[in-house]
C-alpha positions, 0 to 999 in steps of 0.5 A: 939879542946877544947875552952881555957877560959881566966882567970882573973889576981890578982896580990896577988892571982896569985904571981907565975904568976906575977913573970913569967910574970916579968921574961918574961919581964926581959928576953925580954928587959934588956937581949935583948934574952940572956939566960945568963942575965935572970933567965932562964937556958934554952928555955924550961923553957921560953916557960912553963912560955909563955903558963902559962902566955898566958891565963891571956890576959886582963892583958896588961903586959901580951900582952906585954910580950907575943908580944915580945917574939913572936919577939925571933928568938930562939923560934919556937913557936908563942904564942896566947893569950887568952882574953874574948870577952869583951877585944877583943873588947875594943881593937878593938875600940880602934884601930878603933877610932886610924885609923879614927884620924889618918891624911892622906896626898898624895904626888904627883910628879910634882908642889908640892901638899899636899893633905889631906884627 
């Protein structure tokens, strides 16, 4: 299985790919998983757009778009995005600092006790 690469974004560059990346957007918010209220005449079309768009992961919109359209029930398909190393890992940062400051707390029945941790 070949190992796919990332590539990198620039927004004058890849003006093909912004315009996907939009369209996969619109599709997905403003026409709530409606054929009819996007730029698209059918799945097939989305699902070329997805796996052009999936290798551009260190873009933000692009993890978005492609997160939301895994929610579509139309498509089988799960799209994977490829990011470098580097992203992976300020993500994973990120959520780790997230999980450390997130306050937890315990309920238990009986007298009222709040518990935090």
């Amino acid at each position: 299985m070949p190992v796919e690469t990332y590539k990198i974004f620039n927004k004058e560059r890849n003006t093909e790919e912004y315009k996907k990346i939009k369209n996969i957007l619109h599709y997905v918010t403003k026409g709530n998983y409606e054929l009819k209220f996007s730029n698209y005449t059918d799945i097939q079309q989305i699902i070329d757009d997805a796996n052009v768009i999936r290798f551009y992961g260190n873009e933000p919109s692009v993890r978005r778009a492609i997160r939301l359209l895994n929610l579509d029930r139309k498509i089988k398909d799960n799209f994977t995005v490829v990011m470098s190393l580097k992203c992976k890992k300020r993500l994973q940062d990120i959520e780790d600092i997230k999980q450390l400051t997130k306050v937890k707390f315990k309920i238990s029945k009986g007298p009222i006790t709040i518990k935090f941790e």
